[in-house]
C-alpha positions in Angstrom: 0.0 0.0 0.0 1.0 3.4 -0.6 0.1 6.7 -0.5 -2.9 8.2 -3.7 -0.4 10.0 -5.5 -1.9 12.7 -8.2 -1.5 11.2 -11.6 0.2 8.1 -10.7 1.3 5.4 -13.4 1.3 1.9 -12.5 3.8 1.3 -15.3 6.7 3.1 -13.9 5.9 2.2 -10.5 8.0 -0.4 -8.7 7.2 -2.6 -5.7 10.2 -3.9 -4.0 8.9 -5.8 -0.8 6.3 -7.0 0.2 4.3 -8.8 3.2 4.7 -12.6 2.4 2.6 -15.6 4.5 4.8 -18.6 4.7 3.4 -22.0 6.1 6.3 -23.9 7.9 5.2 -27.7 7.5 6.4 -30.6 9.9 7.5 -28.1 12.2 6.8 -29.8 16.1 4.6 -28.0 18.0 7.3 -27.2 20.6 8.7 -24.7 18.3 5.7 -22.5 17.9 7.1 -20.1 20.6 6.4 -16.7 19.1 10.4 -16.2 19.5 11.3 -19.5 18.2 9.2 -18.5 14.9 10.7 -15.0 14.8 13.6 -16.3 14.5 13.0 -18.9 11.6 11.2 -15.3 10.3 14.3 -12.9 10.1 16.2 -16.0 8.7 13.9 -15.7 5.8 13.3 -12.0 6.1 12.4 -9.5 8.7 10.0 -11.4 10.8 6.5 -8.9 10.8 3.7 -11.6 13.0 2.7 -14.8 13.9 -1.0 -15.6 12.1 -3.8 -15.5 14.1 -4.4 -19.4 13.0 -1.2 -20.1 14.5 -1.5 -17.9 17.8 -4.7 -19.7 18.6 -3.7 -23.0 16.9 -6.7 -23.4 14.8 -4.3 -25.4 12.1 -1.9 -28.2 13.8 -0.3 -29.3 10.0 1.5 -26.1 9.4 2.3 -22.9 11.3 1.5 -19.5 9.6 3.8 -16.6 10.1 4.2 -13.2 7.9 7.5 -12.1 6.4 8.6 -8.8 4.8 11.1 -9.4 2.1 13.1 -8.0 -0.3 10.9 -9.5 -3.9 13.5 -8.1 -6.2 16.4 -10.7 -4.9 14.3 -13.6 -5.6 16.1 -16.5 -7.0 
């Protein structure tokens, strides 16, 4: 999201990071610790929340954090 800019053009425009949701599959449940998955966050990252779904552990096959990233380094 940014700011309305007056006469803005998508086309020259460039988005450079972004939010991302990652699921983290087979991890034990023991490592849901919100500091455990920050960590596992910045490694991939910089670490912004833990879901909601995961904080309440609605979903036991995957836990649901959100990452900002750098999308222009993408391999």
């Amino acid at each position: 999201m940014r700011h309305w800019k007056e006469c803005y053009n998508p086309n020259e425009g460039k988005l450079l990071a972004t939010r991302v949701s990652v699921r983290l599959f087979s991890l034990p449940i023991y490592f849901w610790d919100p500091e455990i998955l920050g960590g596992i966050g910045n490694s991939i990252g910089n670490f912004f929340k833990v879901a909601d779904s995961t904080w309440w552990g609605r979903y036991t096959s995957y836990a649901n954090i959100c990452v900002y990233m750098n999308i222009t380094k993408l391999p």
